[in-house]
N, C-alpha and C positions, 0 to 999 in steps of 0.2 A: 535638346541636351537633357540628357535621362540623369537626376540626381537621388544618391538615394542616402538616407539617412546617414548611414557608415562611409559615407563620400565625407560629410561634415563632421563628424562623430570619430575621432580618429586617435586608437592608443600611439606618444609617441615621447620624445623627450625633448627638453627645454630648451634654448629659450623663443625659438621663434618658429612659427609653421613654413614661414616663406624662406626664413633665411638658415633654417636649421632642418627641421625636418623632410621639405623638397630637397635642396639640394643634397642631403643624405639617400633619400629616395634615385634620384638622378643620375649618380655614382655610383650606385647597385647597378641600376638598370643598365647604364655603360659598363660596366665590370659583367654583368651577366650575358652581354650581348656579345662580349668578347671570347665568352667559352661558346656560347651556342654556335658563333662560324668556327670553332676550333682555334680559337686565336692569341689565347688566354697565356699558353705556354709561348709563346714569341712574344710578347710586350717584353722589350728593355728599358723604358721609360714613359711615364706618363705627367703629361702639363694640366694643369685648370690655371683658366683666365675667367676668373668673376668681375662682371662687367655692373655699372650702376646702382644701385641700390646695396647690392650684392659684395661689392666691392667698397662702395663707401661706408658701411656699416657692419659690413660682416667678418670681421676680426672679432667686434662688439657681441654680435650672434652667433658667436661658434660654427659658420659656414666655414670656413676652412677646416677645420676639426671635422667636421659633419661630411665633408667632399672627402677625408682620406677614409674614416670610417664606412661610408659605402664602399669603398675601391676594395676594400678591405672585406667586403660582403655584408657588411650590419645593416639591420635596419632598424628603422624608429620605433614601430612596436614591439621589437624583439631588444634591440642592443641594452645592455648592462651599462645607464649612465655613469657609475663607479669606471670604468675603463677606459672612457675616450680619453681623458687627457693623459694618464700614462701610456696610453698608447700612441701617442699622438709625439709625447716626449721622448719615446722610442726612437720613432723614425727620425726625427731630428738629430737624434744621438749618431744612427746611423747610416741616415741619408737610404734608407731604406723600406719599401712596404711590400707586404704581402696582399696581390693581387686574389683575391676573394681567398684569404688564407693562406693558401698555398702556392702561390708563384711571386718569390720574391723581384720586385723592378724596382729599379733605382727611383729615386726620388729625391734631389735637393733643393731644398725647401726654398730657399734662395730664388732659386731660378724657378721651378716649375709647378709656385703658388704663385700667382701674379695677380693684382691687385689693378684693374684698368679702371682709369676716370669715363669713359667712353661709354655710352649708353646705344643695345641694339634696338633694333625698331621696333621689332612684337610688344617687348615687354620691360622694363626696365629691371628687374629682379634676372638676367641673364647668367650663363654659365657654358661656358666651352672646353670639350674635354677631349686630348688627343693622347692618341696611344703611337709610341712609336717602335718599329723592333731594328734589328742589321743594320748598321748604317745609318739610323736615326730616319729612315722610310716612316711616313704615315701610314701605320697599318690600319685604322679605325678614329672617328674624330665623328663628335656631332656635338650640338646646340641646345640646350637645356633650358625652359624657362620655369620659372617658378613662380605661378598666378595666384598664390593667396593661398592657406589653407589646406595647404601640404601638396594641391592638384600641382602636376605635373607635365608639361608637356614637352615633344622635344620641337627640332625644328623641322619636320616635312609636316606634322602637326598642324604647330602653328604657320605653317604656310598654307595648307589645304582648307584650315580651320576642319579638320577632322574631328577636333573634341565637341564641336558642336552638332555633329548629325548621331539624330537619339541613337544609340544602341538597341535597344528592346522598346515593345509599345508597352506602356501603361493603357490599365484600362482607365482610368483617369488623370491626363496627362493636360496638364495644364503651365500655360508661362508667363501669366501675371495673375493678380490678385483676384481681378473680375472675376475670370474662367475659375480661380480656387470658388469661390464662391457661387459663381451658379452652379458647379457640380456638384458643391455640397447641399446646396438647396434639392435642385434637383432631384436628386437619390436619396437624400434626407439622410447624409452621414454627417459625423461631426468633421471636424478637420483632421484628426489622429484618425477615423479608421480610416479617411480618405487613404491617407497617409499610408496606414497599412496594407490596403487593399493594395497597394502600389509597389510597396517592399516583395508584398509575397509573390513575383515578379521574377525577384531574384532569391528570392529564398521561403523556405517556408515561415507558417507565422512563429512556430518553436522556437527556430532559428535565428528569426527578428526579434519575439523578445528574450530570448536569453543571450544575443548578443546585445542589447540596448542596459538588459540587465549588468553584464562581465563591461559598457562605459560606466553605468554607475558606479560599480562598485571601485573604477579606479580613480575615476572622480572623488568620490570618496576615502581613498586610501591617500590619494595627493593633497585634501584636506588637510586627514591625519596625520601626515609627514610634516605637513607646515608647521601645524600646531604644537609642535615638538622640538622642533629645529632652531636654534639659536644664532648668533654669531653675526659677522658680516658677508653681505654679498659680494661674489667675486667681479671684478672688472676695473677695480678703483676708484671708485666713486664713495666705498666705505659706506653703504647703504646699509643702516642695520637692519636687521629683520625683527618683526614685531608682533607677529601672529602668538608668540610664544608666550613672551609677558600678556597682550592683552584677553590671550585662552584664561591664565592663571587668573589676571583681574577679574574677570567677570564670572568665573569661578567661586570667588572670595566674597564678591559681591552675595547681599543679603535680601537687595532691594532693588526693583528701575532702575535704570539710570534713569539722575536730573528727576524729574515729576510724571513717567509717564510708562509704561511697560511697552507703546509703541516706540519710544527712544532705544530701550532694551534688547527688543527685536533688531532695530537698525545696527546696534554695537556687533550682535551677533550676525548682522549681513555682511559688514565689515569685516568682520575675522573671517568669514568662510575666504571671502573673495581677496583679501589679504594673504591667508597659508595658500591658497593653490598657488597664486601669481609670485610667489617671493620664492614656490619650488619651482615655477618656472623659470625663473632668472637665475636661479641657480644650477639649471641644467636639470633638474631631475622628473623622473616619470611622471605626465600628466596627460590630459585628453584636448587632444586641438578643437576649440567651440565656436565658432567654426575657425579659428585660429589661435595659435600659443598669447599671443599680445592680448586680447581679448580672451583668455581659457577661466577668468575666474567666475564671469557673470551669470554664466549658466549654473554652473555648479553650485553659486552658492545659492541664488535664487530656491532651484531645487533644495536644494539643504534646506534653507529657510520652510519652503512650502511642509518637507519631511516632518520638520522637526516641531514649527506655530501651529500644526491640524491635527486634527485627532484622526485616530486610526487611518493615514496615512496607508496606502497599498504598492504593489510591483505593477499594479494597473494605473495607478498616479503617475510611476516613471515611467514606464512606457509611452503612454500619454503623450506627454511634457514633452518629450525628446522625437516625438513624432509630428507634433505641432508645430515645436522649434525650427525643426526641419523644416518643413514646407516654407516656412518663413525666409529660413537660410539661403533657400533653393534658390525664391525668387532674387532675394540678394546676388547672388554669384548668377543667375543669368542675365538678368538687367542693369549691372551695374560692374561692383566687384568687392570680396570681402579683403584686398588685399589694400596695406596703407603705402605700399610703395607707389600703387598706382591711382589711388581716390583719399589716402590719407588717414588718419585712424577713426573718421567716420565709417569706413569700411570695415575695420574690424570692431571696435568698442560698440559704432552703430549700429552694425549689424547684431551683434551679439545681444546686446539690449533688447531690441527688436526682438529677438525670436526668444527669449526667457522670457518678455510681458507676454507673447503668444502662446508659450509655454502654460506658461501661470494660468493664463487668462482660461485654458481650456482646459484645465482641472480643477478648478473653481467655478466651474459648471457654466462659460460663456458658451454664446451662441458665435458661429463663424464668422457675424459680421463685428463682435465685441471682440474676436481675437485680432479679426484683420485691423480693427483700433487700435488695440495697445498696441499690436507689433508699429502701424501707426505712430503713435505717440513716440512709443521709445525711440526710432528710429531717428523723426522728425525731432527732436532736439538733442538731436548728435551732429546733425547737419554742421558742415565745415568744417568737423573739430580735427585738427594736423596732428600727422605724424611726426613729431623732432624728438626721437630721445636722445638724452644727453649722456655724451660718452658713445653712442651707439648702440646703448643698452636697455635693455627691454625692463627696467628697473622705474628712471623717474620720466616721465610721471607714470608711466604704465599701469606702477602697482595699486596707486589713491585710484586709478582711472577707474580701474576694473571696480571697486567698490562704491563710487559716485555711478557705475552704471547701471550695478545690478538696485541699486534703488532708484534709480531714474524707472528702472523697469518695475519694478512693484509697486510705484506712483503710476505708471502708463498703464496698469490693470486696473488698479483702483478705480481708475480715473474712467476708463474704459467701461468694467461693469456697472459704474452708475450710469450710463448711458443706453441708448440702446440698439450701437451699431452703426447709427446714421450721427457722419459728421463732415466737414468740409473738403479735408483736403483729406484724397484716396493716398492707399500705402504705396500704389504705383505711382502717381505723383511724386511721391515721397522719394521712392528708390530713384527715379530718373534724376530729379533734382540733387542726388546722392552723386549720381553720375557726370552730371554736369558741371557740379560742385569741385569735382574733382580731378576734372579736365579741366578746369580755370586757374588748379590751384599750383602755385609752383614747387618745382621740382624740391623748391631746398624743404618744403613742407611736408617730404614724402616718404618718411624714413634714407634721408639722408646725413642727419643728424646736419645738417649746414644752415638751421633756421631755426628760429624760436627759441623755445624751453635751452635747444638743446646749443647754442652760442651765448645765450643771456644768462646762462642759468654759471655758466664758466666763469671765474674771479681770472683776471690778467693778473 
């Protein structure tokens, strides 16, 4: 299974990679597959039936919104978040959508958004999409899952496991830890050019970095948008947003906080990872790290690293986000970045993980001090459940992302006093990720039916 940095790295909009962004993706793909046999102009009607995950939560995650929005031709890194819900209030109005623009097919909401408790067997994040024309004939119909992190598969896919046989060789193609490690020993590269030598694969290195550069800078700008933006969050929960005042606070601020300028810096990891994740749950433009639920940790890390170092460079980010990656990678092959199916160890974990890996390797570590912090971070995320409450990628989501990206700039620290050698290996780590998560129940797994997200409810 060949991953490559812009696999994890993905411009797209809010609030979830599994439950917004895939299934937007998915609905394109069915809507595009329907002009390619010529089939596009016959559709009189089309059904979606979100199964599990998908279905119990994704009212909360704008999947529904996101399944007419692909039919309709958008996708995540291109659509105008400003649009989906008037567009979305349209078709309601008149039971109508325009099939990738232009081939209006009926559509009433009523009937052919359906909501099923029922969970398929691949993957519990499920979606089934049938297109009908004359007489209500199935002209076109297929199976959609949605595995974490915006991946996508359908079902003959996930039947063959076709996503798993590599596409292209790497010349350094490795799928756990070990292997990252003796090649980098070996060949005597760090873990980022490993990294690169790998990308340029599928593109040149221009290519990679000034597309790793066009994720910072929208990482960046979804900062900025945070930082700025006031009000409450939609879904009823009346979450207000707080990136705004606590920008201004520490703006005004003259001193530390409390006794220390390391307390200072923490305030300032908190805002970063605060504004991205509150524009995430707001719906608007951000980078899936390796998923929406998880999008603040890296960013803000990064930001932090940009802004506490001196003269700071476009080869720091590069770097960082190539390191991240290979971290990410092992994640999504040995395990999974998604919390429907391992619980928001898989994303918060994950993502912590590969920002200490990150860090670790522009701070001049060596590949066995990265494969530790990502280590560390990783290793106390273990267990941590997916329940939000309301079904909303809000509480706790939004504290999470900022408890992780300082977990992760502890899991460096902690890492470059070391020297590489320590107990338990990061593949240890990810399996026990894995198995963690296969033990853990269902109502723990972005189902909103456990936890946080039933206690947190006043009867």
């Amino acid at each position: 299974m060949s991953i490559s940095v812009f696999d994890l790295f993905k411009i797209g909009v809010g609030p979830s990679s599994s439950h917004t962004v895939g299934p937007m993706l998915a609905a394109a793909e069915f809507a595009d597959h329907l002009a390619q046999i010529g089939k596009a102009q016959d559709v009189k009607r089309i059904q979606s039936d979100l199964y599990g995950s998908l279905s119990a939560t994704g009212v909360g995650h704008g999947t529904d919104n996101s399944v007419i929005l692909g039919l309709m031709g958008e996708r995540p890194n291109s659509v105008d978040p400003e649009i989906i819900l008037p567009e979305v209030a349209a078709l309601k109005e008149c039971s109508s959508l325009k099939l990738l623009g232009e081939y209006p097919v009926e559509f009433i909401w009523s009937r052919d958004m359906r909501l099923l408790e029922e969970n398929l067997p691949y993957h519990p994040n499920a979606m089934h999409l049938s297109a009908f024309g004359a007489d209500d004939e199935v002209i076109y119909e297929n199976t959609y899952y949605s595995i974490g992190g915006g991946f996508v598969i359908d079902e003959s896919e996930a039947t063959a496991d076709a996503h798993l046989v590599p596409q292209v060789e790497l010349p350094y193609d490795f799928n756990n830890a070990v292997e990252l490690l003796e090649l980098c020993e070996s060949n005597k590269l760090t873990v980022s050019q490993l990294m690169m030598e790998n990308e340029k694969v599928w593109r040149t290195e221009k290519e990679v970095r000034d597309g790793l550069m066009d994720i910072w800078a929208a990482m960046k700008d979804c900062i900025a948008t945070g930082l700025h933006k006031e009000g409450t969050l939609p879904g009823g929960l009346h979450v207000k947003r707080r990136a705004m005042s606590l920008h201004k606070s520490l703006i005004r601020s003259t001193k530390p906080n409390v006794i220390s300028s390391t307390l200072s810096a923490m305030d300032w990891v908190n805002l970063y990872a605060l504004a991205v994740n509150e524009e995430n749950a707001g719906g608007g433009r951000m980078v899936t790290a390796p998923t929406n639920g998880a999008a603040g940790i890296i960013p803000a890390v990064l930001m932090y690293y940009m802004e506490f170092t001196s003269n700071p460079t476009e080869e720091c980010v590069v770097d960082f986000l190539l390191a991240a990656a290979a971290i990410g990678s092992l994640c999504k092959k040995n395990a999974s970045i998604s919390g429907a199916e391992v619980g928001c160890q898989g994303e918060v974990g994950s993502a912590c993980a590969m920002a200490a890996a990150g860090l670790c390797e522009v701070l001049g570590g060596t590949p066995a001090q990265v494969e530790n912090a990502a280590e560390i971070g990783l290793e106390h995320n273990l267990g941590l459940t997916c329940d939000p409450v309301g079904g909303l990628v809000q509480v706790p989501c939004i504290e999470r992302n900022a408890i992780g990206a300082m977990k992760a700039i502890n899991a460096t620290q902690m890492a470059l006093r070391g020297d590489g050698d320590h107990f338990i290996s990061l593949d240890k780590v990810i399996k026990t990720m894995r198995d963690t998560g296969m033990d853990m129940q269902d109502k723990y797994k972005e189902t909103s039916r456990g936890g946080l997200a039933v206690n947190a409810i006043e009867c």
